[in-house]
N, C-alpha and C positions, 0 to 999 in steps of 0.2 A: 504494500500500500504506500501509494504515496502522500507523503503529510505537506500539506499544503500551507505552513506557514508565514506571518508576517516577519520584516526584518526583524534580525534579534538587538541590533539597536533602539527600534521603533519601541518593540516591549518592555525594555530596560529604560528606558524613558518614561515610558509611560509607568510605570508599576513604581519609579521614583518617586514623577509629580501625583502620581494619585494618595502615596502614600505620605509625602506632604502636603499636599493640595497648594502647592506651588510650583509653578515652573523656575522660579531663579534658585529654590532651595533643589530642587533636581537638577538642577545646570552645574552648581556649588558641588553636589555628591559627584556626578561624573565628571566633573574636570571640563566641559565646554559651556558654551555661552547658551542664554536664555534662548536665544532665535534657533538656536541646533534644536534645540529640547521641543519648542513648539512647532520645528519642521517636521521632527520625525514624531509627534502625535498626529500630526494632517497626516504624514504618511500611513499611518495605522488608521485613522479614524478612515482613510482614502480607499484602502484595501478591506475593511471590515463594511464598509459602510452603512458605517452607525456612526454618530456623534457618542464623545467619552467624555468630553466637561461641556459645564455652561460658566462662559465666561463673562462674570459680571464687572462690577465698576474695580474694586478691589479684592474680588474675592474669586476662588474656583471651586466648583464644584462637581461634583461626578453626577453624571446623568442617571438615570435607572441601571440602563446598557452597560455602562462604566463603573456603575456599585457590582453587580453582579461577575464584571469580568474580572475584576479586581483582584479579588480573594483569591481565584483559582490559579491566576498569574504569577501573583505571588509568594504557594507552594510550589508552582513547576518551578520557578526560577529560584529557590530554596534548592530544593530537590538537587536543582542541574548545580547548585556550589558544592552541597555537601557531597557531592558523587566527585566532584572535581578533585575536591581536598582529599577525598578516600584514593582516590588511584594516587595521586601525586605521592602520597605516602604508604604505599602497598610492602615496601621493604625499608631494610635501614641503608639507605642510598642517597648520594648526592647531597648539597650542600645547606649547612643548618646556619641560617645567622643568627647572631645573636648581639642583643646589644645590654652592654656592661658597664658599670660604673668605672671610673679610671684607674683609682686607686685602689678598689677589691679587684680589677683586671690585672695589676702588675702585681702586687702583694699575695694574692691569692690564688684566683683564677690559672694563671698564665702557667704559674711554676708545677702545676697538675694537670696541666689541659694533655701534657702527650702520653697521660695514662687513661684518655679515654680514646684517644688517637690510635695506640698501641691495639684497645678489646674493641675500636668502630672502626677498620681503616678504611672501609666505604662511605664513612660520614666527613666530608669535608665541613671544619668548622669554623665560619668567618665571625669573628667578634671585631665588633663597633664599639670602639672606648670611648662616650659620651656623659653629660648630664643632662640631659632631653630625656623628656616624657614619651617612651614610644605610643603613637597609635598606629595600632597594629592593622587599622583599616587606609590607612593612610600610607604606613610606610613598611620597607621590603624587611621586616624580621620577624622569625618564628618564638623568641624568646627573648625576657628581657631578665635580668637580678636585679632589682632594685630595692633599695636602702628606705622604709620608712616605717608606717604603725600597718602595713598589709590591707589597706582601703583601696582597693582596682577593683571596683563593683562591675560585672560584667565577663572579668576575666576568671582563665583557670588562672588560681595559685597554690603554690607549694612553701609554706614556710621553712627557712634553708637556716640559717642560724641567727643568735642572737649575739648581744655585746657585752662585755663589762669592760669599764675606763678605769686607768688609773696610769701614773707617771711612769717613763721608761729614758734612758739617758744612754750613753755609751759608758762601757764599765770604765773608760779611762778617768769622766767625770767622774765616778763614785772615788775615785782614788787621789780627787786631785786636790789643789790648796787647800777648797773649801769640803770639806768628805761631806756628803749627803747621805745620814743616817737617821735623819728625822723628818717631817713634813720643814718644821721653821727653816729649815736649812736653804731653803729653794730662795729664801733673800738673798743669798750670795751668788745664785745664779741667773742667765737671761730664759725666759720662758719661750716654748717656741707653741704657735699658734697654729689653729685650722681657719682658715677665713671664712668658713660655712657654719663655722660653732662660734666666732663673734658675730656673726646678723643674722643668725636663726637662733630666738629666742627656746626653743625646745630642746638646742642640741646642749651638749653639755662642754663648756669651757672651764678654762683653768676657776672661773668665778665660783663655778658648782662645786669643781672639786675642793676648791680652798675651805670654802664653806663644810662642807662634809669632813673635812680633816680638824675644822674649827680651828683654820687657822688666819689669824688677822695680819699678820707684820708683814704680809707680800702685797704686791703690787698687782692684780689678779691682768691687767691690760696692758702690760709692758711686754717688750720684746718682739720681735717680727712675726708674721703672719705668711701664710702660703695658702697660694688657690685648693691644691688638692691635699689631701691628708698623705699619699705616699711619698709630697715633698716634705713636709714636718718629720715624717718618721726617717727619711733620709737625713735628714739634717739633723736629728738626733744622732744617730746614727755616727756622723761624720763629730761629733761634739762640739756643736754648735748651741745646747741648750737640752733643756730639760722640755719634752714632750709630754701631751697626755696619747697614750697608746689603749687603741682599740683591740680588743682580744682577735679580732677574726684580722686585721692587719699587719699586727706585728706578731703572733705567735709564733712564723718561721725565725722570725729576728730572734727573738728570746731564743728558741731551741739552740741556734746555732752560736748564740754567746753574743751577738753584735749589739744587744740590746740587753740591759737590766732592768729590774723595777726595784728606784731602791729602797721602797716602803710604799703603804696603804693610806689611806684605806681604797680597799675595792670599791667602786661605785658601779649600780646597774645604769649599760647605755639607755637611751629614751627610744629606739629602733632596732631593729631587726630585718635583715637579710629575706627577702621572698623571690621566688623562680615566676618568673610570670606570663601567661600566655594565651592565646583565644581558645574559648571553647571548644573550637570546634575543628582544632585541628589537636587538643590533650591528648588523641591514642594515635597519633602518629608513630610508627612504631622509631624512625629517628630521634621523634620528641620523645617516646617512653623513656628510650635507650639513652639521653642524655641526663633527664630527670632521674633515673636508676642512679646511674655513676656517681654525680652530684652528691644524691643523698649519702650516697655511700663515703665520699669523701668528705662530705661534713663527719657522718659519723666517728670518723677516723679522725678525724683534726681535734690535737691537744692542745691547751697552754696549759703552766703551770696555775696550780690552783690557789699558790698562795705567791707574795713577792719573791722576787729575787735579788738579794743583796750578796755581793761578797764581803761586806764589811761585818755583817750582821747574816752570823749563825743561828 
């Protein structure tokens, strides 16, 4: 049999503007201009020949003909994505982007990513190091990590870890003129900063921490600042200052010695780590197979549970 349909532009048009009952908000979804959108409803309305709105002073409306077509249109053209999205993902093959915050991409991500390389080699994996809100309707990625209280109403998510904050320094500072074996002690040092935890009032900066140590003789807004957090924990690192370090950032630094903590108190981050993704592509078996790993290497990632000082046994 042969199926006698209209363009599959004309429908995707139309099944836009019926569903806003606008032509410019259906012009906005597809990416062309209003006059494309109400050519190819004439062309439909030209091939059906039936009227599908009535167009008044400011408003559109769907005809009888146009209410009734509506609804059916808009499961076939369901139908025909979610069949799309089932073949494109029928194995774990080809290429998975994903977009990543910068400094859990270098600090975290990065230095594990070739043990999923190693159990996917058919999964080619492109990560986008950003701080942009992906919309996933909008733009080319399968997955996002992002950093906050796990509010992406709409999306699949997977909660991947959490935080706890507290000081980390290079062990050379703990040893130097001024030994840092107390909270007071951070007088005699320069602080170093995240620039997203001084103008985001929820994140936690040295003010928080100071406070939670109950400590008053420091200066909680002194010393330099950096855009990303993997420049701060570098710059610790390098001993340039006394950092606040994020467990899920610096815990390779700690293991490997490059970093100390040289006292507490522990404080809980205000966020948490989530895997994020559309509905409707969560059992792709590429997406399973990355979300599996993931989990798996969170569960596997330690910090130590309490400071680490070498002045202090």
């Amino acid at each position: 049999m042969v199926r006698k349909l209209p363009p599959l532009n004309a429908l995707r048009a139309f099944e836009a503007a019926a569903r806003h009952l606008s032509f410019t908000k259906a012009a906005d979804e597809l990416f062309v201009t209003q006059a494309a959108v109400s050519h190819q409803i004439k062309t439909l309305e030209a091939h059906l020949g039936i009227q599908l709105f009535r167009r008044l002073n400011r408003r559109l409306l769907l005809t009888d003909a146009g209410q009734a077509y509506f609804p059916e249109l808009r499961d076939a053209l369901d139908m025909m994505s979610r069949a799309t999205l089932r073949i494109r993902g029928q194995d774990k093959t080809g290429n998975l982007k994903i977009s990543v915050l910068p400094s859990f991409a270098a600090k975290w991500l990065l230095p594990r990513l070739p043990r999923f390389s190693e159990h996917n080699p058919a999964i080619d994996v492109l990560v986008s190091a950003n701080d942009q809100i992906v919309d996933f309707d909008q733009d080319d990625f399968d997955l996002a990590v992002r950093y906050g209280k796990g509010n992406y109403p709409g999306h699949h998510i997977d909660p991947m870890m959490g935080d706890r904050i507290f000081p980390v320094c290079s062990p050379r500072l703990v040893e130097s003129e001024h030994p840092l074996c107390e909270p007071t002690d951070l007088r005699h040092h320069i602080l170093l900063h995240d620039d997203m935890a001084r103008t985001d009032a929820s994140a936690n900066d040295w003010q928080g921490w100071l406070r939670a140590a109950e400590v008053t003789c420091v200066d909680p807004d002194r010393g330099p600042a950096y855009s990303h957090s993997s420049m701060v924990i570098q710059a610790a690192i390098e001993g340039h200052g006394v950092a606040l370090g994020r467990t899920s950032l610096i815990g390779d630094d700690l293991a490997a010695g490059r970093l100390v903590c040289p006292f507490g108190p522990v404080i809980p981050g205000p966020f948490s780590y989530y895997l994020v993704g559309p509905k409707e592509t969560a059992e792709q078996p590429k997406i399973c197979a990355f979300r599996d790993w993931i989990q798996e290497e969170v569960a596997a990632f330690s910090y130590p549970e309490t400071p680490i000082n070498p002045l202090v046994e």
